[in-house]
C-alpha positions as CSV (number, residue, x, y, z in Angstrom):
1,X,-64.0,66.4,98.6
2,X,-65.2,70.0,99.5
3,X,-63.8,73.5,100.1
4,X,-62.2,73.9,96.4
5,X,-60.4,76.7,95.7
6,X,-58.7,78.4,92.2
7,X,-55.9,76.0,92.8
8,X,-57.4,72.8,93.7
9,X,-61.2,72.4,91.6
10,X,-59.8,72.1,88.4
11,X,-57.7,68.8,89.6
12,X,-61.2,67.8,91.6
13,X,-63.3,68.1,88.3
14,X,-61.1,65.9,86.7
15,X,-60.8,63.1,88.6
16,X,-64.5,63.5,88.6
17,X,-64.9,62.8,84.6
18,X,-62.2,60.0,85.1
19,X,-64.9,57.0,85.6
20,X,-66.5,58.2,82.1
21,X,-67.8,54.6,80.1
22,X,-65.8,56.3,76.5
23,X,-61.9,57.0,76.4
24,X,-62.7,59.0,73.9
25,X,-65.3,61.4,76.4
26,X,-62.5,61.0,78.8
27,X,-60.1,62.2,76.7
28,X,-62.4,65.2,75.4
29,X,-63.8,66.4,78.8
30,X,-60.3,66.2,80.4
31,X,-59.0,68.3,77.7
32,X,-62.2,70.6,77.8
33,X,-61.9,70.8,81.6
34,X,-58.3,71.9,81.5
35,X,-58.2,74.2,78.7
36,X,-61.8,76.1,80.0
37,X,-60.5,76.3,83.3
38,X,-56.6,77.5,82.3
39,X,-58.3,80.3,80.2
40,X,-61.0,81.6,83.2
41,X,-57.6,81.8,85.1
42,X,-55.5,83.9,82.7
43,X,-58.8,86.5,81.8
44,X,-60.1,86.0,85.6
45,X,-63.5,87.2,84.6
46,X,-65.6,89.0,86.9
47,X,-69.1,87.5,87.7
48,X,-70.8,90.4,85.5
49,X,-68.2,89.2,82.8
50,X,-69.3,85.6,83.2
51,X,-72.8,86.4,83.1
52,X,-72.3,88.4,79.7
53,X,-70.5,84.7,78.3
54,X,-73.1,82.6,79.3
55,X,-75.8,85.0,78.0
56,X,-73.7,85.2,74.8
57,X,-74.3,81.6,74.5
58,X,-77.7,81.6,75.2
59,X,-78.8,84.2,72.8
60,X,-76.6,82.2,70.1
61,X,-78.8,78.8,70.3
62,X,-81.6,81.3,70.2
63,X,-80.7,82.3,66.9
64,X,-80.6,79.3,65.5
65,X,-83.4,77.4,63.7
66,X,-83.9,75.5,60.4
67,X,-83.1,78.5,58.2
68,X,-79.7,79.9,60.2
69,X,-77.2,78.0,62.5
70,X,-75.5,81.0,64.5
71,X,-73.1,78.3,65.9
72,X,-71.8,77.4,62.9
73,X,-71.0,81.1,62.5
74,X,-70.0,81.6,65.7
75,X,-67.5,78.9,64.8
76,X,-66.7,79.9,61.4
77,X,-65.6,83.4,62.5
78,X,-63.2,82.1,65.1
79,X,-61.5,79.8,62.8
80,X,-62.4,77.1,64.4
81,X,-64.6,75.2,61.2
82,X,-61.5,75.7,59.3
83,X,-59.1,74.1,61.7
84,X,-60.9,71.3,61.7
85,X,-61.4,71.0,58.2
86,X,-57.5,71.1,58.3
87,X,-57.5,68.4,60.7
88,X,-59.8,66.2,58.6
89,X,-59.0,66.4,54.9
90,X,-55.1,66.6,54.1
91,X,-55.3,67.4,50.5
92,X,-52.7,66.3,48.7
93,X,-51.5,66.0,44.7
94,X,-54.6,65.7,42.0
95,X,-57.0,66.2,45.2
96,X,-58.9,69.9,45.2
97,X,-59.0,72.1,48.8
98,X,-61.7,71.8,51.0
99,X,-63.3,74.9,53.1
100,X,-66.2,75.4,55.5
101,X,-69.9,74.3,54.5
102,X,-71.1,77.6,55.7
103,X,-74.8,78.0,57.3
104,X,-76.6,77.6,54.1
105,X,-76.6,74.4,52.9
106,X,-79.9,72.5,52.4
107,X,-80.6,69.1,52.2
108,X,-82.6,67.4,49.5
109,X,-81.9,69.9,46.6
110,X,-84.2,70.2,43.3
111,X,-81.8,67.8,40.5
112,X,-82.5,69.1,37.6
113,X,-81.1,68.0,33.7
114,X,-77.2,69.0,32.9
115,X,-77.5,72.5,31.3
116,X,-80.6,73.8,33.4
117,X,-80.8,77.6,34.5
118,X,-80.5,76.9,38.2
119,X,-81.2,80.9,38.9
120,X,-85.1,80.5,39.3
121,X,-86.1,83.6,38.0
122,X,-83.5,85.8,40.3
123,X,-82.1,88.1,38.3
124,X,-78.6,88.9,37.6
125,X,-75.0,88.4,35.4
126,X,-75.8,85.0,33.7
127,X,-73.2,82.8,34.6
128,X,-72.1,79.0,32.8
129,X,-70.4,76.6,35.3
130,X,-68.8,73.8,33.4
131,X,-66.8,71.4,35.4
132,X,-65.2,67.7,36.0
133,X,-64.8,65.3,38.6
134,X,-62.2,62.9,38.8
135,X,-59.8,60.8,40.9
136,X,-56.8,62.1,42.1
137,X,-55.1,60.2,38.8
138,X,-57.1,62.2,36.6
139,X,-59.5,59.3,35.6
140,X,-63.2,60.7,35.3
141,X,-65.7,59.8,38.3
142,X,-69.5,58.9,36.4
143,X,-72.3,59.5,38.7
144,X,-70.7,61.8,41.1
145,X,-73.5,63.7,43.3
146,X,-72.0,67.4,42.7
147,X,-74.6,70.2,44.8
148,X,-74.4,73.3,43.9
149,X,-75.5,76.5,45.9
150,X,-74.6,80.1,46.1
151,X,-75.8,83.9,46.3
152,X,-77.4,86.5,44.6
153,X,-75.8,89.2,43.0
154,X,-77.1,91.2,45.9
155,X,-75.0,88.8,47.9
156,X,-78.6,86.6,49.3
157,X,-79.2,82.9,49.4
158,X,-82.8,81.6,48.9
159,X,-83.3,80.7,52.4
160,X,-82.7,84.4,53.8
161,X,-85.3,86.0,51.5
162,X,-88.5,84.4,53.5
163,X,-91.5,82.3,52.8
164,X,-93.0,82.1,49.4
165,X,-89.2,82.6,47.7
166,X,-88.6,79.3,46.5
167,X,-85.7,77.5,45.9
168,X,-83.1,79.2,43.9
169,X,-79.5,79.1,42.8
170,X,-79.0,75.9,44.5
171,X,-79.1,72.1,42.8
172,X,-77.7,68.7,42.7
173,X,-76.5,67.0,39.2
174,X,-74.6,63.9,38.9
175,X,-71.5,64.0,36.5
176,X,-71.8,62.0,33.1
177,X,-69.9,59.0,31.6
178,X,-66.7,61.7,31.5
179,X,-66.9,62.7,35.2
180,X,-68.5,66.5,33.5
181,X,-71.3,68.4,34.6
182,X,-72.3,72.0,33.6
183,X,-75.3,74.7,34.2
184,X,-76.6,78.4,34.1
185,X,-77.1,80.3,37.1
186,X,-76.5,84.3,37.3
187,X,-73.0,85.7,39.0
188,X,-72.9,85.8,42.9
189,X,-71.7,88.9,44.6
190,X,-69.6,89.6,47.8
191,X,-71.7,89.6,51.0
192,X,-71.9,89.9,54.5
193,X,-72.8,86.6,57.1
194,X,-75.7,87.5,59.0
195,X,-74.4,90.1,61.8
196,X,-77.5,90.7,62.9
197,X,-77.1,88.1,66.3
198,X,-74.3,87.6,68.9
199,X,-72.0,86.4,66.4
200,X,-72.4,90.2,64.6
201,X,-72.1,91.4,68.1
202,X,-68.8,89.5,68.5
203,X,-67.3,91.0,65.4
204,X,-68.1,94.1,66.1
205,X,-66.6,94.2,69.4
206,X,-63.4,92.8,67.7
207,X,-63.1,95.3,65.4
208,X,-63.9,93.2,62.2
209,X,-65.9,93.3,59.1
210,X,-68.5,90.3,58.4
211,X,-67.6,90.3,54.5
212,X,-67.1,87.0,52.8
213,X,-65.5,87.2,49.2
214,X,-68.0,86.0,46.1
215,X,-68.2,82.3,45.5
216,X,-69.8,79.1,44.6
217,X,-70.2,76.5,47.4
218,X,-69.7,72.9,45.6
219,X,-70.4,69.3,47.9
220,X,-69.5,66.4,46.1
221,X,-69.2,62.9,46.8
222,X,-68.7,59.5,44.7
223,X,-68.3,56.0,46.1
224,X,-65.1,54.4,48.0
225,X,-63.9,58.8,47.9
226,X,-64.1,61.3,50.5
227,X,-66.8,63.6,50.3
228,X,-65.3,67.1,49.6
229,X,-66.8,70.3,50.9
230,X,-65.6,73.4,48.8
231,X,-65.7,76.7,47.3
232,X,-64.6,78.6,44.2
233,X,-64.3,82.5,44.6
234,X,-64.0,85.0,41.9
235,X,-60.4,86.2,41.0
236,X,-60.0,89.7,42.6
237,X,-62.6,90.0,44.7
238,X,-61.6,93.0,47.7
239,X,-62.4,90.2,50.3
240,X,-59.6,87.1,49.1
241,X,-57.2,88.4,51.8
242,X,-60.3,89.0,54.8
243,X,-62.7,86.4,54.5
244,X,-64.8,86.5,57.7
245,X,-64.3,83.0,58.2
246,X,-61.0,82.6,56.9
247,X,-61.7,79.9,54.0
248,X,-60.1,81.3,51.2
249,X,-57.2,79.0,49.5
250,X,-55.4,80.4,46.4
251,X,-55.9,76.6,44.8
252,X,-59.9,77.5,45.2
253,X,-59.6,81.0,43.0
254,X,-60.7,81.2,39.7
255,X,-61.4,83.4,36.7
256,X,-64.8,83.8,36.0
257,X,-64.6,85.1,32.1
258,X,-66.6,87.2,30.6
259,X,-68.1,86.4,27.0
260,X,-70.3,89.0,24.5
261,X,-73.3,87.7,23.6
262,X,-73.5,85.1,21.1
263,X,-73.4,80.9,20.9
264,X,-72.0,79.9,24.6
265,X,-69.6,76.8,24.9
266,X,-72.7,74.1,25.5
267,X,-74.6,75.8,22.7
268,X,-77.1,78.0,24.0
269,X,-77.4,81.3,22.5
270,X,-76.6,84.3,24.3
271,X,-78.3,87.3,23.6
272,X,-76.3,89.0,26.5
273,X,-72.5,89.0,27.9
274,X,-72.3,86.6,30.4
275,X,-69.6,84.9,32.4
276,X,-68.2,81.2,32.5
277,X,-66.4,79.4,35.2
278,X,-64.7,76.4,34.9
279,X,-63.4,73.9,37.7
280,X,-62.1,70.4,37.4
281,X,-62.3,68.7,41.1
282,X,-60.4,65.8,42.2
283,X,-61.7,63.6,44.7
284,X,-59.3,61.9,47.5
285,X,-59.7,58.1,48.3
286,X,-61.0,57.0,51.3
């Protein structure tokens, strides 16, 4: 098999990846193989145009590293992270959204007692999450592993602020006898994914804007349920409707009210306004 030509290599590749051990790699490189070559055909790149691709690519693993993961931006701003978190988790009556994890997540979080100030030291809006956890019946889940991370109000996460930081505005509690779980942290903000790589290149080029609308990332799991991976965002925030990477659902919007100072709903006392959110999740079965 030799002398391939636009019309015959895609048909050579494939009987190629044919003898693969997996059905499953079959079925993937196949499908990979047809779609990769069906799209060089309909742009029909020149080899300059190829080049840039492949350098594209290359500068995008470059970028990644133990504090950033430019692939999962890459595939967050193309929709892709969100189409397969459609594919994966159905939803479905008593069961809250899922989104995208996002590049910030971090493993091994500090757990600290219900009610803790979470902020560590960053200053900002103080802001009281209370929430629940419960089956899709409404029956409280004890001992639920709820983590808990966001931004600053300057729209930063801990692990973009360099060495020496610390951890801050991330944690992981685990819900009480009724399924709750509360704690003080300070309001996040609006802000931009990193656009300073390929993936800020790509947007660029696209016309886009790299804003993501304010929110709380929440990751919770509980035994014999699926794990869910979600957001809440502030009501009216400019970005609901242009999300960079397209996770907003109306289910995941909430009100974050304001308060004057005085004795907050778990009893501290406020010598400032601050701001409460509320969210009762629902787990799905697995």
């Amino acid at each position: 098999m030799r002398n391939f030509d636009e019309n015959t290599i895609t048909q050579a590749v494939l009987e190629r990846v044919a003898e693969a051990r997996s059905p499953r790699i079959r079925q993937i490189s196949e499908a990979v193989v047809r779609h990769l070559h069906n799209l060089v055909r309909e742009i029909r790149p020149s080899q300059e145009e190829w080049g840039f691709a492949i350098d594209f690519l290359t500068r995008t693993g470059k970028m990644c590293d133990d504090k950033r993961q430019e692939f999962i931006l890459l595939s967050d701003t193309l929709g892709v992270s969100m189409l397969v978190d459609a594919i994966n988790h159905g939803g479905g009556e008593g069961v809250t959204e899922s989104t995208v994890l996002g590049p910030f997540y971090v493993e091994g979080p500090p757990e600290p007692p219900h009610g803790a100030d979470i902020a560590g030291g960053v200053d900002g809006e103080p802001l009281l999450v209370t929430g629940t956890v419960a089956t899709p019946d409404g029956e409280p889940l004890a001992g639920a592993i709820v983590d808990v991370w966001h931004s600053d109000d300057h729209g930063f996460y801990d692990v973009q602020k360099g060495a020496g930081e610390g951890t801050a505005m991330r944690a992981r509690f685990r819900s009480d006898a009724g399924g709750r779980f509360h704690f003080w942290t300070i309001k996040p903000a609006a802000y931009p994914i990193p656009d300073d790589g390929p993936v800020g290149d790509m947007l660029k080029a696209q016309g886009r804007h790299p804003w993501r609308p304010a929110h709380v990332h929440f990751m919770i799991e509980a035994p014999g349920y699926a794990k869910l991976v979600t957001h809440v965002f502030v009501a009216g925030d400019p970005y609901l409707d242009s999300d960079a990477v397209f996770g907003v659902k109306d289910q995941l919007i909430r009100e974050f009210v304001r308060h004057p100072a005085g004795q907050a709903p778990d009893g501290r006392q406020m010598d400032r306004p601050y701001e409460h959110l509320h969210y009762d999740f629902g787990l799905n079965r697995l």
